[in-house]
C-alpha distance (Angstrom), angle and dihedral (degrees) to the residues before:
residue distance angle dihedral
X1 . . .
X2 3.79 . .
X3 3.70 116.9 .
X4 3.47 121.8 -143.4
X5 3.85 129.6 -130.4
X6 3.88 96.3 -158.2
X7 3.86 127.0 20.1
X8 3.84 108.6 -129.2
X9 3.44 142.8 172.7
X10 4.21 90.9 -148.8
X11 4.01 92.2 -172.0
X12 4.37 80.0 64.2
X13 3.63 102.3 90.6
X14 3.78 115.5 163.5
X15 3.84 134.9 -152.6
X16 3.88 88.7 -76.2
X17 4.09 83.5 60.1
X18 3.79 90.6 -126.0
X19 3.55 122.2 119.5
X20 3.80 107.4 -97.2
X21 4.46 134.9 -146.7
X22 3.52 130.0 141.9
X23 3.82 122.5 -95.7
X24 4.05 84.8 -120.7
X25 3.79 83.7 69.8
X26 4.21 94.9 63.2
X27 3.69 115.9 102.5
X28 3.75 89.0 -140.1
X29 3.89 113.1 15.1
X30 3.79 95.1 -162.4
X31 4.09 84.8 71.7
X32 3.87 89.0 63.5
X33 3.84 111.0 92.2
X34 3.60 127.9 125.5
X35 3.87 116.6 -87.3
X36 3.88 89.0 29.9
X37 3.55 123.7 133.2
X38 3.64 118.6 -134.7
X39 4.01 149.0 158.7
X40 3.63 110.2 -109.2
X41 3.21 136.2 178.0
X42 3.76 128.0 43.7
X43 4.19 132.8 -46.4
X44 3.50 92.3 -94.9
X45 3.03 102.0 43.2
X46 3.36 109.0 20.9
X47 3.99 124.5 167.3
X48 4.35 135.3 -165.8
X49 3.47 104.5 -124.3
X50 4.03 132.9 175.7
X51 3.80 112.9 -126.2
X52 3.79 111.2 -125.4
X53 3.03 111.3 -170.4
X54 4.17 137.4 -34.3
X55 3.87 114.5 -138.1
X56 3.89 130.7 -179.1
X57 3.86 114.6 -117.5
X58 3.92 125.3 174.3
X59 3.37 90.1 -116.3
X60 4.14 92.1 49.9
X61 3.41 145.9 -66.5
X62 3.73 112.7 -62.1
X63 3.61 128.3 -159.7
X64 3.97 119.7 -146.6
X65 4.01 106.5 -146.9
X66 3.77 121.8 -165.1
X67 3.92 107.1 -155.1
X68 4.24 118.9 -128.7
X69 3.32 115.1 -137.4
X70 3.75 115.3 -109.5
X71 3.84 146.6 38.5
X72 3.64 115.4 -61.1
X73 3.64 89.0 -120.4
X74 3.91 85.6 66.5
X75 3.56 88.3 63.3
X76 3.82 103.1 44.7
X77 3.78 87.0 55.3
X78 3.99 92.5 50.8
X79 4.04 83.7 52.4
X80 3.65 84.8 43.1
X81 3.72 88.4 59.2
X82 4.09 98.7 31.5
X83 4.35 84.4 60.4
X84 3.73 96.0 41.8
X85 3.87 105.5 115.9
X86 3.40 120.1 -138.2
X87 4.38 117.8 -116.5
X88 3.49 93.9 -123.5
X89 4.27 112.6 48.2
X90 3.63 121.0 -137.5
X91 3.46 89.4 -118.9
X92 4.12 95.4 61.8
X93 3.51 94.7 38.5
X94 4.20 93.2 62.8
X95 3.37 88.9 42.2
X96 4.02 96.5 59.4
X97 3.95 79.8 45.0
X98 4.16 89.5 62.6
């Protein structure tokens, strides 16, 4: 089950364009800072999303989310590949250079 950072409604776009929920809505509120990326939306149909920007209203604090194209699986397969370690370490390979 994928957990979600921020619950969304991403067909709710605003007159700012960006995908709109209140701050009150993030599972962890600390995560929510503009430039971060997180998963938005709901488990089943959850979305990666960049957060751009967070501004106080009277009604709340609402959180403009621009949506990343692709699945989320997409994305845990590029991390997949970003963390993969390499068989030979940097460290071993300079040292059968010297």
């Amino acid at each position: 089950m994928i957990r979600v950072d921020i619950a969304a409604d991403v067909n709710d776009e605003d007159e700012s364009g960006f995908v709109w929920t209140f701050l009150d809505e993030a599972r962890d509120p600390a995560l929510i800072v503009p430039g971060a990326i997180v998963v938005a939306g709901d488990p089943d149909a959850p979305a990666v999303a960049e957060v751009v920007d967070v501004v106080d209203k009277p009604a709340g604090t609402i959180v403009h989310l621009r949506l990343l194209p692709g699945a989320i699986e997409d994305y845990e397969a590029l991390v997949r590949r970003a963390l993969t370690l390499p068989s030979t370490p940097l460290l071993h390979t300079r040292e059968a250079r010297s």
